[in-house]
N, C-alpha and C positions, 0 to 999 in steps of 0.2 A: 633111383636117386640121381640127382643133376645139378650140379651146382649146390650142393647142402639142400636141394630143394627136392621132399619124395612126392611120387607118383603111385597111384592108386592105379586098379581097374576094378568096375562092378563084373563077376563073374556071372550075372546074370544077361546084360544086356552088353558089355563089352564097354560102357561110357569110361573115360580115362578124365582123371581131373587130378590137381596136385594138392599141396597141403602146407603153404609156406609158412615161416614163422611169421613175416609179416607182409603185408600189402603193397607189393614195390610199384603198382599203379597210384598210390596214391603218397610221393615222396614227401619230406621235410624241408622240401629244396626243388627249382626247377632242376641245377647244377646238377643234380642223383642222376637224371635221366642219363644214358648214352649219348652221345651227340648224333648217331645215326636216328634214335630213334626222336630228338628234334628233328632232324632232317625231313622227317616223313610228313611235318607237320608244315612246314615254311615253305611257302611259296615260291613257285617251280616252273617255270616256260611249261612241262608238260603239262599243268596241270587243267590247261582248257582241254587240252587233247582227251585225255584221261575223263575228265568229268563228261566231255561231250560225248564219248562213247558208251558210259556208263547211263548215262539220261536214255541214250538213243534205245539201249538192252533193254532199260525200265517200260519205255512206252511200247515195248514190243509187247506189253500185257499189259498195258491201262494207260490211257490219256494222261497228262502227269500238268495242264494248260489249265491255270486258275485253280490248281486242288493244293489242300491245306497240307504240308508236308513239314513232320515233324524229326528231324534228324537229332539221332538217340546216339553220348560220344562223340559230340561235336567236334573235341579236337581244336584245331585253328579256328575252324570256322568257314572255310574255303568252300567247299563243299557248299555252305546253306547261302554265302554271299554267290555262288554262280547261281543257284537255282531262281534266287530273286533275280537274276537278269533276265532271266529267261519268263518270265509273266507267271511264276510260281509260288505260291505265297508260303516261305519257308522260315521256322527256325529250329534252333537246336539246344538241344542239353546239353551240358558238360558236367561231370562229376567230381573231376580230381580238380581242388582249387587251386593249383599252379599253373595250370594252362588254361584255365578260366580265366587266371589274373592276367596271366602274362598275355595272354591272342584275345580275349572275348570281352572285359567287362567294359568297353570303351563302346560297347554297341550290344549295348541292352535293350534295344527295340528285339532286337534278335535273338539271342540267346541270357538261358539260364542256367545261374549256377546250382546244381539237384541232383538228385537221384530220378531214376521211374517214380518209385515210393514217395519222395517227399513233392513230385509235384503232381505226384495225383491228390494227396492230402491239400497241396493249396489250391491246384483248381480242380476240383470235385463236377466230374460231366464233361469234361471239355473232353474234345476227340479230335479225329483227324484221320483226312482222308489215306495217306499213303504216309507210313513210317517207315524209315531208312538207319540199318544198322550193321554199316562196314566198319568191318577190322574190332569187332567190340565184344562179339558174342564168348571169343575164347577168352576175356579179361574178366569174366563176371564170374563169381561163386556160387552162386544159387542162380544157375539158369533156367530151371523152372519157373520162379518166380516172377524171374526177371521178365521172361517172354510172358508170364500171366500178365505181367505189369501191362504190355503193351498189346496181348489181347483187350484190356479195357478203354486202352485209350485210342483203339482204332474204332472206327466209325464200322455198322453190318456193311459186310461188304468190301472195308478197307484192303489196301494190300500192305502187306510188310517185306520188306527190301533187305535181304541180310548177305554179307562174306563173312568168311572166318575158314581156318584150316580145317582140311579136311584129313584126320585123323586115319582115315580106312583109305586112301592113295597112295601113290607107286612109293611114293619117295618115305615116308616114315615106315610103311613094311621093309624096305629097303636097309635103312640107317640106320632107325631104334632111334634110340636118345640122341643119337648129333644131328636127329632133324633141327633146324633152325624156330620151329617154331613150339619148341620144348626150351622155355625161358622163366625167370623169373618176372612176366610179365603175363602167363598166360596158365588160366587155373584150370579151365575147361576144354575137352577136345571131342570134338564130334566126326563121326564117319556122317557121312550124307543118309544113308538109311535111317540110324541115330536116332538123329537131328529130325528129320520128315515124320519116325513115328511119334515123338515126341511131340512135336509141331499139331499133330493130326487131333492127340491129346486133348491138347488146351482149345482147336476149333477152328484149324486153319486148313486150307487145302493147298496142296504147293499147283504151283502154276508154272514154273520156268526152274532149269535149272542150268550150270556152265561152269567150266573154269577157264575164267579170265584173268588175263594179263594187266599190263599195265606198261607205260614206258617215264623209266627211272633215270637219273644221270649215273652215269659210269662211278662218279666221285661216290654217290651215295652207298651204291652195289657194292662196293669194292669195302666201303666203312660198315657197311651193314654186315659184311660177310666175317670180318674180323670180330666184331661186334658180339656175331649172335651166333658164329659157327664156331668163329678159332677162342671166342670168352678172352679178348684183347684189345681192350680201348686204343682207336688211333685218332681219338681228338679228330681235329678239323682237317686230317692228312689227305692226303690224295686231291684235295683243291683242285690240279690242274685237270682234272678227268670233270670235274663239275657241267663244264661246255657239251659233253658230250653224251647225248641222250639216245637208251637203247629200248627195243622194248623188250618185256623180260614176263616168261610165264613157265614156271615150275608143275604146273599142274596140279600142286596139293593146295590151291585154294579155290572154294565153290561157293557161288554167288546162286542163291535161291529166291524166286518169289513166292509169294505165300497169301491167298487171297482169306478173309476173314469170312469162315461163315455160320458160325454159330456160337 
């Protein structure tokens, strides 16, 4: 139990997921969010850095130039707006309709508002060559499905692009429950084994694996840590740190590819 919010483990395979009373992914209000966790979504000097290094990991296991890329959890939007610079032909889903409203519906060539489920129901066969799913997988309640979902909608062959915490890493054997990434935002937790036999499952083969970094501003870190360690809103505090950009890697988050083959 964490925050009134408890926590399970299957004692057969070790999968950890929680069991809230309700869906803080999907609020009544943009205002519910934390402002850190706006933060992550708003556009950010680092954030060519960040994407370009990310792209560069991707093509270290498949050409990524003219292929169909569907980014699942769009979020802002940021993300699928770089990949179209780059001669990519990308959009994305968003699920929770506050950040649909608020970052995406003004660019509807690009993104939809949906679930996996409800746009496989409206477009029935569409596929795609390479799907991309950072920071999403520990937000979902039925991961199995969720990853069935986009078994389908990958192309034979396609690769899928996933982050998310890695539950069997230094830092949560470490802490327990004041891992940071044990929130009211986050249902499901995968060790990297997990997650791979799981994956092997539904018809993927992993292809790449790493825990990568990222670089954040000071202002963020500092709100993110109050946030989501000390359970202490500080609004839009620490401002003056905003200018200063570090980069930052805990090691309990693991970036996997997954190539589609059966």
């Amino acid at each position: 139990m964490k925050e009134k919010v408890p926590y399970y483990a299957c004692n057969a395979c070790g999968f950890t997921f929680s069991k809230p009373a309700e869906n803080a992914n999907f609020p009544d209000s943009l205002e519910s969010y934390e402002v850190s966790y706006i933060d992550y979504f708003e556009n950010s000097p680092a954030d060519l850095k960040n994407h370009q290094n990310l792209l560069n990991w991707m093509e270290k296991i498949t050409p990524t130039q003219s292929k169909t890329v569907l980014d699942i959890g769009a979020g802002s939007g940021k993300w699928v707006r770089f990949l179209n610079t780059q001669n990519i032909q990308a959009s994305g889903l968003e699920p929770a309709q506050y950040l649909y409203d608020y970052f995406l519906k003004e660019d509807k060539d690009y993104f939809t508002h949906a679930t996996t489920t409800e746009f496989l129901e409206k477009h029935p066969g569409q596929t795609f060559d390479i799907i991309t799913c950072f920071d999403v997988l520990e937000h979902i309640g039925d991961p199995q499905n969720f990853l069935k979902d986009i078994e389908t909608l990958l192309k034979p062959g396609g690769y899928l692009f996933l982050s998310l915490p890695d539950a069997g890493s230094f830092l949560p054997k470490t802490i327990g429950k004041h891992w940071h990434h044990y929130n009211k935002y986050h249902m499901s937790f995968f060790s990297h084994e997990r997650l791979s036999a799981l994956c092997r499952s539904l018809g993927f083969e992993e292809k790449c694996f790493a825990r990568r970094g990222r670089v954040q501003s000071a202002g963020y870190i500092v709100r993110y840590f109050f946030d989501f360690v000390l359970g202490r809103q500080t609004g839009h505090g620490f401002s003056a740190l905003n200018t200063l950009y570090i980069p930052v890697n805990f090691f309990d988050t693991m970036y996997i590819g997954f190539q589609k083959t059966g």
